[in-house]
C-alpha positions as CSV (number, residue, x, y, z in Angstrom):
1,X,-86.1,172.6,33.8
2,X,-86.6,170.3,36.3
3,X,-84.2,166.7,36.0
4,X,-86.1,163.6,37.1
5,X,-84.6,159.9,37.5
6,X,-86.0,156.8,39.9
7,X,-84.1,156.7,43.3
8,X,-82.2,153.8,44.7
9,X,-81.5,152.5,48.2
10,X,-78.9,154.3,47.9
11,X,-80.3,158.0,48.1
12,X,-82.2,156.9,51.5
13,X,-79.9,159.9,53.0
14,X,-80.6,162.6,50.4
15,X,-85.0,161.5,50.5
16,X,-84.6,162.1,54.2
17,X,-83.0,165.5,53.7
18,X,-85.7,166.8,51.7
19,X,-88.4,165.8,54.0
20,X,-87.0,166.9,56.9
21,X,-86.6,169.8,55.5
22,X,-90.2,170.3,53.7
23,X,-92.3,169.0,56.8
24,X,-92.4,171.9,59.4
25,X,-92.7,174.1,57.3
26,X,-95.8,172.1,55.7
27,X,-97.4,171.1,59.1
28,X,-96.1,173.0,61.4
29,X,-99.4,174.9,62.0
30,X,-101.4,171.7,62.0
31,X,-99.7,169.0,63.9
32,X,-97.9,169.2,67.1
33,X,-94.3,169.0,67.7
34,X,-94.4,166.0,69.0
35,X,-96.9,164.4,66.1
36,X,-94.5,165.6,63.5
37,X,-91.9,164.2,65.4
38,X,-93.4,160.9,65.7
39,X,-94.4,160.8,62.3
40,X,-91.2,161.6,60.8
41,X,-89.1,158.9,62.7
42,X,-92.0,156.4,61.6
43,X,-92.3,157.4,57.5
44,X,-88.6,158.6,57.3
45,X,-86.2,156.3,59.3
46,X,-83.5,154.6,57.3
47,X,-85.2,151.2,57.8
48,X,-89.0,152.6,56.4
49,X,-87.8,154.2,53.5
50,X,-84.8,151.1,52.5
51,X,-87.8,148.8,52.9
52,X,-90.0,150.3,51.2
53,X,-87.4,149.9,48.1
54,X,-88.8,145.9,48.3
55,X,-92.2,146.8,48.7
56,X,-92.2,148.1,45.1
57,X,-92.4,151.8,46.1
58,X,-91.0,153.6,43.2
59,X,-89.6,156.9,44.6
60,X,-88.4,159.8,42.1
61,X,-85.8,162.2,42.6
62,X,-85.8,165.7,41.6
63,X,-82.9,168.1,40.5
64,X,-82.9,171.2,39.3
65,X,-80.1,173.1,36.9
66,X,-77.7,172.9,39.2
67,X,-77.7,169.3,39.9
68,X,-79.3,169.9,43.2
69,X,-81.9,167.2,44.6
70,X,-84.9,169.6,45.1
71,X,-87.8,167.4,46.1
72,X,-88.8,163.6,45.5
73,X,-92.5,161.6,44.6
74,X,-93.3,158.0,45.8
75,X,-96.1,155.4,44.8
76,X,-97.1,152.6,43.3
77,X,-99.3,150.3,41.8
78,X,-101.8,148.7,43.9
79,X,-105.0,146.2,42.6
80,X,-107.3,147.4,40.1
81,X,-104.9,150.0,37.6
82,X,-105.0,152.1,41.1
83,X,-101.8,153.6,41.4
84,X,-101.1,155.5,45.1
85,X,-99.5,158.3,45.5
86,X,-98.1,158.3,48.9
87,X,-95.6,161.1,48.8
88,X,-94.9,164.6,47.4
89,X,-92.1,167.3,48.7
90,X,-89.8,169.8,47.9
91,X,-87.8,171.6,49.6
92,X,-89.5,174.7,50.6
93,X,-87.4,177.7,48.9
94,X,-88.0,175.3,45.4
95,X,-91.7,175.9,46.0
96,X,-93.9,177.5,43.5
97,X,-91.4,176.9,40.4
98,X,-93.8,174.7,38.4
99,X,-91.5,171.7,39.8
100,X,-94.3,169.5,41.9
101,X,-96.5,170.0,38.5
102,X,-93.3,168.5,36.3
103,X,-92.9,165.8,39.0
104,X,-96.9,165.5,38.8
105,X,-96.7,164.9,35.1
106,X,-93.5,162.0,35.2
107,X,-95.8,159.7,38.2
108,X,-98.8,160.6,35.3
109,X,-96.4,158.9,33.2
110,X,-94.5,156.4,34.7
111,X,-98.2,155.2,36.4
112,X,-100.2,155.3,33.0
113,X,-96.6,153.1,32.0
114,X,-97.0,150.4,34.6
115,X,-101.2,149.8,33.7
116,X,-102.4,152.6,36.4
117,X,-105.7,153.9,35.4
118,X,-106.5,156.1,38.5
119,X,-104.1,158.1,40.8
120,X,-105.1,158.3,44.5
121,X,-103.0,160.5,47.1
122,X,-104.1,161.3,51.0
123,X,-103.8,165.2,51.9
124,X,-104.4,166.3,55.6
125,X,-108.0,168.2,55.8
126,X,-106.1,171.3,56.8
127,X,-103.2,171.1,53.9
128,X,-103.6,174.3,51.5
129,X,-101.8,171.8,49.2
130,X,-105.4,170.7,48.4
131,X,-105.8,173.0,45.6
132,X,-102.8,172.3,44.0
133,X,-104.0,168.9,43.4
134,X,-107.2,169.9,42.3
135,X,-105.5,172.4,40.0
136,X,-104.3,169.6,38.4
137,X,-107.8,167.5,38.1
138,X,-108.2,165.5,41.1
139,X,-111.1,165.3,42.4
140,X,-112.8,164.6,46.0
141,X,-113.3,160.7,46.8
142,X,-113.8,160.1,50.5
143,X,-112.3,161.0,54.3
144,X,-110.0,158.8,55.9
145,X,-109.3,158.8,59.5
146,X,-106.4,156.2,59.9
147,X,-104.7,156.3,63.8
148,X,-101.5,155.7,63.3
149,X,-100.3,155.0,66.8
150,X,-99.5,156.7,70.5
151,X,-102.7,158.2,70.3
152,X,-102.2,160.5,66.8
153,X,-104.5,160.6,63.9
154,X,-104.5,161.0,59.7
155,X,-107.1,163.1,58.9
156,X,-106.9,163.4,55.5
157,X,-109.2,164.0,52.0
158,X,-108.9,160.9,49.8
159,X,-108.4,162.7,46.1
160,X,-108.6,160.7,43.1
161,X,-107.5,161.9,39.2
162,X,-108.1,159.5,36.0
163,X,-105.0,159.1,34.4
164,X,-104.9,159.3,30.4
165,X,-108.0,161.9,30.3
């Protein structure tokens, strides 16, 4: 059984663990070195993740039995009862437990909670993860290409899941 409870500031360190620890082994055959590298100092520096505490990010923690921080969620509400899901990750040896589907189901919650109507995440073109989300009835919206600086790209699938349904 997976524990869930909203993150503070103060677990900056223990969010940063986790995705450290989850992103090579999720992109590691699709980005470069040096684009993980970049990416990961610009989403998971102290300063990003503290600020995005006052940018009404809600981030969600993860522990498993053994009191062990396993993997952690972010998002938040945005105009129109659109709630975005901007990250997902578990550590990878936690992988395949049925834990991202309980985290899955607590942002359901929490988002149907705070007058979200619709759940939108970004997931690169090349991410197996895809199915997972589909699995759990999202559904195709758009492409994005966003460049996100020194020359590096997002290419991602846009998927989209009504909430309540």
């Amino acid at each position: 059984m997976l524990h869930i409870r909203t993150a503070q500031p103060s677990d900056v360190s223990t969010i940063q663990s986790i995705a450290y620890a989850a992103w090579r082994p999720t992109y590691g055959a699709i980005l470069s070195e040096e684009q993980s590298q970049f990416m990961l100092d610009w989403m998971y520096s102290t300063e990003t993740l503290t600020k995005s505490f006052t940018d009404q990010i809600v981030f969600l923690l993860a522990y498993d039995n053994q009191k062990t921080a396993v993997g952690f969620a972010a998002f938040e509400l945005k105009e129109n009862q659109l709630v975005k899901l901007h990250k997902i990750y578990f550590l990878p040896d936690q992988q395949g437990r049925g834990y991202g589907r309980q985290l899955l189901e607590e942002v359901f919650r929490q988002a149907l909670q705070r007058g979200g109507h619709f759940l939108e995440l970004n997931v690169n073109r090349s991410n197996s993860a895809r199915q997972f989300y589909e699995r759990l009835g999202f559904e195709f919206s758009r492409e994005e290409d966003n460049y996100i600086g020194r020359g590096y790209w997002m290419n991602d699938y846009v998927l989209r899941k009504e909430l309540g349904v």
